[in-house]
KEZA-435382 format. One record per residue: residue in three letters; z, y, x of N, C-alpha, C, O, CB in turn. Coordinates in steps of 0.1 Angstrom, whole numbers, padded with zeros to 4 digits, always signed. Atoms other than C-alpha are relative to their C-alpha. Glycine has a CB too. Layout:
# residues N
ALAZYXZYXZYXZYXZYX...
# end
This chain:
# residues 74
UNK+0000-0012+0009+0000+0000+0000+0000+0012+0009+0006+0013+0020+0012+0000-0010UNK+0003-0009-0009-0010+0031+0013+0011+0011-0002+0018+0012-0012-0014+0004-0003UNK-0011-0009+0003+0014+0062+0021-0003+0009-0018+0005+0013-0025+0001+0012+0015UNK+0000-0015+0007-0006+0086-0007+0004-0013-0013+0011-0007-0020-0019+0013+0000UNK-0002+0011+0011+0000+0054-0034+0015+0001-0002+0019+0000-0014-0005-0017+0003UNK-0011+0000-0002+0035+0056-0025+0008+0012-0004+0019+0013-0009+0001-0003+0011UNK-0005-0012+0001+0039+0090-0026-0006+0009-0013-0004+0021-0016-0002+0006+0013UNK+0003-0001+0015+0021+0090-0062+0010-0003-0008+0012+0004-0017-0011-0007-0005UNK-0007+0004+0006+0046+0071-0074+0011+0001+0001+0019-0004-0007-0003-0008+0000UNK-0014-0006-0003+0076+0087-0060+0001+0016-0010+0010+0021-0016+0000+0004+0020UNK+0001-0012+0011+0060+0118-0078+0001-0002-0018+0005+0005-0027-0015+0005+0003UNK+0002+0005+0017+0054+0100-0112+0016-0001-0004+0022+0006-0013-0009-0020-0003UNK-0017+0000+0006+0093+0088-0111+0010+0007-0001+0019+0005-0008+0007-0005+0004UNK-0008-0016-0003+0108+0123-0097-0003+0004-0015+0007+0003-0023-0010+0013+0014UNK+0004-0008+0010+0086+0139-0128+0006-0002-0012+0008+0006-0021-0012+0000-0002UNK-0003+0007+0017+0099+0112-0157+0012+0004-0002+0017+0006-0013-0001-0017-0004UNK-0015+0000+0004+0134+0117-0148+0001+0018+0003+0012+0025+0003+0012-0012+0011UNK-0007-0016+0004+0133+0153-0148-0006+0009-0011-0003+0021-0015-0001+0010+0012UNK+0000-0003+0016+0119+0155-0178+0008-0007-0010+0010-0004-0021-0013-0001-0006UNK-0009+0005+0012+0142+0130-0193+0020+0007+0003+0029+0007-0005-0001-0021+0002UNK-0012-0007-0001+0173+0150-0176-0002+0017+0006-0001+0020+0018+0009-0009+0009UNK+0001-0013-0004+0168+0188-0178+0007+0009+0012+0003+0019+0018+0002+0006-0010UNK-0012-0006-0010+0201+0192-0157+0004-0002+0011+0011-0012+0008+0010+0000-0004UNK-0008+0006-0012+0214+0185-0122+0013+0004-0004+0017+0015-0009-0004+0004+0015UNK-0022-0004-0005+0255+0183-0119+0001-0004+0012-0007-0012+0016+0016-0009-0009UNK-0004+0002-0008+0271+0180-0092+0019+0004+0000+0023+0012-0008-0010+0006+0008UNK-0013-0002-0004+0310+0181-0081+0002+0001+0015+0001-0009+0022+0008-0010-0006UNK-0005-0002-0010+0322+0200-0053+0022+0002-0002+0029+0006-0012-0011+0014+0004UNK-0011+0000-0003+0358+0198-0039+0005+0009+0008+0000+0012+0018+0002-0009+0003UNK-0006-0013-0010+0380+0226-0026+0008-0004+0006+0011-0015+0001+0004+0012-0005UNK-0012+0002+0001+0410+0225-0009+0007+0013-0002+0004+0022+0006+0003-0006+0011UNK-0001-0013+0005+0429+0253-0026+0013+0000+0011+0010+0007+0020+0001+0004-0017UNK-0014+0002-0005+0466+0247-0009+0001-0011+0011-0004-0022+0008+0010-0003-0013UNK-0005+0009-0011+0477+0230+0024+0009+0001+0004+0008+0008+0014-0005-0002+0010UNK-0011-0003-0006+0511+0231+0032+0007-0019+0003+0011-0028-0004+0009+0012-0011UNK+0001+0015-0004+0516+0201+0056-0002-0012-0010-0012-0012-0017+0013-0004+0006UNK+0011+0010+0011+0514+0169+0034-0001+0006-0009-0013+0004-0010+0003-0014-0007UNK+0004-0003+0010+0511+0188+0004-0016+0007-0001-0019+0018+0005+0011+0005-0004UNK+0014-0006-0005+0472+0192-0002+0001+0001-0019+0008-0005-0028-0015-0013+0010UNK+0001-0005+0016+0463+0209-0038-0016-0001-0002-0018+0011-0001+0007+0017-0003UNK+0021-0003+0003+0417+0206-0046+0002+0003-0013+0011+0003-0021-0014-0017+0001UNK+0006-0010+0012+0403+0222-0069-0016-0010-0002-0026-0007+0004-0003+0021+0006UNK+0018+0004+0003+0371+0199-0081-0008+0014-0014-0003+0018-0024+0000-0024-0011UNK+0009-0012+0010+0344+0228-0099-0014-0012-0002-0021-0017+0007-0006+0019+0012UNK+0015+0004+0005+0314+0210-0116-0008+0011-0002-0004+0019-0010-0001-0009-0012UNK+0013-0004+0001+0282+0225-0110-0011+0001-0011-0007-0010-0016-0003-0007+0006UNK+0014+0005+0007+0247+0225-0136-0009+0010+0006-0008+0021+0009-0001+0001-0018UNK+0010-0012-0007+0215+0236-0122-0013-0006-0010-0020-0016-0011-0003-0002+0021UNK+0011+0002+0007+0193+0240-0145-0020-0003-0001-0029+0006-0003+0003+0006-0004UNK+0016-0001-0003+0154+0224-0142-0008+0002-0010-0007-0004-0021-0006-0014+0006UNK+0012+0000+0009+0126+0234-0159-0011-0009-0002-0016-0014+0007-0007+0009+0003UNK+0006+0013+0008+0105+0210-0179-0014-0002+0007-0019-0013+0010-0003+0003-0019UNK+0014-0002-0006+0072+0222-0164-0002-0009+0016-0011-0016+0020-0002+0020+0002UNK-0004+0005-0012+0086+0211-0129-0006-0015-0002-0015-0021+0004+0016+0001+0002UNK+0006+0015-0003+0086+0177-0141-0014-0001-0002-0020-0009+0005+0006-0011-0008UNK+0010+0002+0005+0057+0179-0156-0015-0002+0010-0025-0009+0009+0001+0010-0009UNK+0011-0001-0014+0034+0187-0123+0005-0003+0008+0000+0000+0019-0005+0012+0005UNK-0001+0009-0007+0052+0168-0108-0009-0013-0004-0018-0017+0004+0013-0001+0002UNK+0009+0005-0001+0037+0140-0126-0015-0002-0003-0020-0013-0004+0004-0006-0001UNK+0013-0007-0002+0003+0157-0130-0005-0003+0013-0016-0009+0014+0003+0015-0001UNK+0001+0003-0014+0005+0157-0091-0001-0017+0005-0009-0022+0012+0014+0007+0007UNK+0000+0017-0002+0013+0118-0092-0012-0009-0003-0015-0019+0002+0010-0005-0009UNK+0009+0008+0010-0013+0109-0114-0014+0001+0011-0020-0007+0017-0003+0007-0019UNK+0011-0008-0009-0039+0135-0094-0001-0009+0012-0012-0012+0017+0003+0016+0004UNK+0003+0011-0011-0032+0110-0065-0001-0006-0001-0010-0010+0007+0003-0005+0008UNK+0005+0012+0001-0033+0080-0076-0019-0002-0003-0028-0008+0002+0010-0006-0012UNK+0018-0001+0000-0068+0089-0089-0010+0003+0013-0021-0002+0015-0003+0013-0009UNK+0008-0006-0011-0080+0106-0058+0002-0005+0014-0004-0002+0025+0003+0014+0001UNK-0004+0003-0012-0062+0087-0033-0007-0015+0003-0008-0019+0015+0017+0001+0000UNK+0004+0007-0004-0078+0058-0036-0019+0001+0006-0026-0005+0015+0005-0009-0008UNK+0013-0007-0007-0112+0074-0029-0005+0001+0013+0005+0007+0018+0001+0010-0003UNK+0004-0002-0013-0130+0076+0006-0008+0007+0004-0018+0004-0002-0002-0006+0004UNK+0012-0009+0000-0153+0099+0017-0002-0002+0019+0006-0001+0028+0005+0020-0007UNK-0001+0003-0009-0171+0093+0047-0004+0011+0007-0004+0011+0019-0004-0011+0002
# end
């Protein structure tokens, strides 16, 4: 399998799941308080919101290679 086949299909699966989840989260950890053992974190959840279109050309882009990638031109 060729890299651009690979990298169609990395695009096709990026695109489905960011159109089936609009949102990234994430959880970052702080440390708010350190006083010898005593440690106090603060976990903050994150959302970053993606736009639908993103995925969308993303797999637009996926497809566009699978079609064109197997092509040769001499």
């Amino acid at each position: 399998m060729s890299a651009m086949r690979i990298l169609a299909f990395v695009l096709i699966v990026v695109g489905a799941l960011m159109l089936a989840s609009p949102v990234i989260s994430y959880t970052t950890r702080d440390k708010v308080v350190d006083l010898g053992p005593i440690e106090v974190t603060q976990e903050d959840k994150h959302r970053v919101p993606v736009p639908p279109i993103l995925g969308g050309i993303a797999v637009v882009a996926g497809l566009a290679l699978l079609v064109t990638g197997g092509r040769r031109t001499a």
